[in-house]
C-alpha positions in Angstrom: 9.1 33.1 0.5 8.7 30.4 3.6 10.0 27.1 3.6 7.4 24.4 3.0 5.1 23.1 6.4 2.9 20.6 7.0 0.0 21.1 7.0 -2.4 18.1 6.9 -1.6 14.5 7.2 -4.3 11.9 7.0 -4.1 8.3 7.2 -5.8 5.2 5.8 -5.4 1.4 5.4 -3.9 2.1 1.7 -1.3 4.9 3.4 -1.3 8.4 4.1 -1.6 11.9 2.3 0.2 15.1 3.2 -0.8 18.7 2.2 2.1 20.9 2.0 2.0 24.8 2.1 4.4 27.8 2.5 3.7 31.5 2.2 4.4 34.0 -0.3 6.1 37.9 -0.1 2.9 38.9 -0.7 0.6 36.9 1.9 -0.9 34.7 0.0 -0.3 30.4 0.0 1.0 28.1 -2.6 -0.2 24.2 -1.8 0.6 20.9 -3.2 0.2 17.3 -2.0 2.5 14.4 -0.8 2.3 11.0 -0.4 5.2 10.9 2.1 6.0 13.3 5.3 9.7 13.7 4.0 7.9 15.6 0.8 9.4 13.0 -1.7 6.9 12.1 -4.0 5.8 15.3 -4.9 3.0 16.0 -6.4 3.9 18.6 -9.1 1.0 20.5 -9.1 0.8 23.6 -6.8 -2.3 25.6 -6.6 -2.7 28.8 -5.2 -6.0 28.9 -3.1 -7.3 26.6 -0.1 -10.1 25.3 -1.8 -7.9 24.3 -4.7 -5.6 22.3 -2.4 -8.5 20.6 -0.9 -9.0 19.1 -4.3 -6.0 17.9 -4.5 -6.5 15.6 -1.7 -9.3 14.0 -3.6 -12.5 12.7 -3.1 -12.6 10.4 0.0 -10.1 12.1 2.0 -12.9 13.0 4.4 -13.3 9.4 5.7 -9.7 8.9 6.1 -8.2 9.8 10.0 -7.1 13.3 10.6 -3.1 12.7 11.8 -2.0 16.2 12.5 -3.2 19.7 11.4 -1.6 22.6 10.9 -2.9 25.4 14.2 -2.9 28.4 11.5 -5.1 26.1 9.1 -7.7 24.4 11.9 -10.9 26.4 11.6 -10.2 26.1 7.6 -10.7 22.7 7.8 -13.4 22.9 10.1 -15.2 25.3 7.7 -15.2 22.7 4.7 -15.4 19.3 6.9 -18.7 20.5 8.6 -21.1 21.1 5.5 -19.8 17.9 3.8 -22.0 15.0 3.7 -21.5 11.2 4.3 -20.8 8.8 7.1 -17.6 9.5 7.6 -16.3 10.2 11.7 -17.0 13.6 12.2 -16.4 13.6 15.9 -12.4 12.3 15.0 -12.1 15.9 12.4 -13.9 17.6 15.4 -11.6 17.0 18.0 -8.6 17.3 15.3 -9.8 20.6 14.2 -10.7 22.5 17.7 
């Protein structure tokens, strides 16, 4: 099993949230979220599927400004950003995720 990466990091006025993965033996990804980039206050609850970990970050975390994301999980990203609705700035996930 990998070590833990980074993944996502977005920031707001009230902070920042971090999405942590690693990879298993058998190819698939464990995720769980972070308040902190030195992976501190985890959050206990991993979940085994992208779309799962996306829920994790919440509700809003659309509108909040994309930091860094991982190359391997770009176009992932991309994928669910692009159908959701709202007026959050797509063109700052755009340039994040290409």
């Amino acid at each position: 099993m990998e070590q833990w990466q980074t993944i996502l990091i977005v920031k707001g006025a009230a902070g920042e949230i971090n999405l942590f993965a690693r990879k298993e033996e058998n190819g698939s990804w464990q995720f769980y979220r972070s308040n902190d980039t030195a992976a501190q206050n985890i959050d206990p609850t991993i979940v085994n599927s992208f779309k799962d970990a996306l829920s994790l970050l919440g509700q809003s975390w659309t509108y909040l400004t994309p930091e860094f994301i991982h190359p391997e999980f770009k176009k992932q990203f991309w994928t669910s950003i692009s159908v959701e609705k709202g007026m959050f700035n797509r063109a700052n996930w755009r340039k994040a995720c290409m």
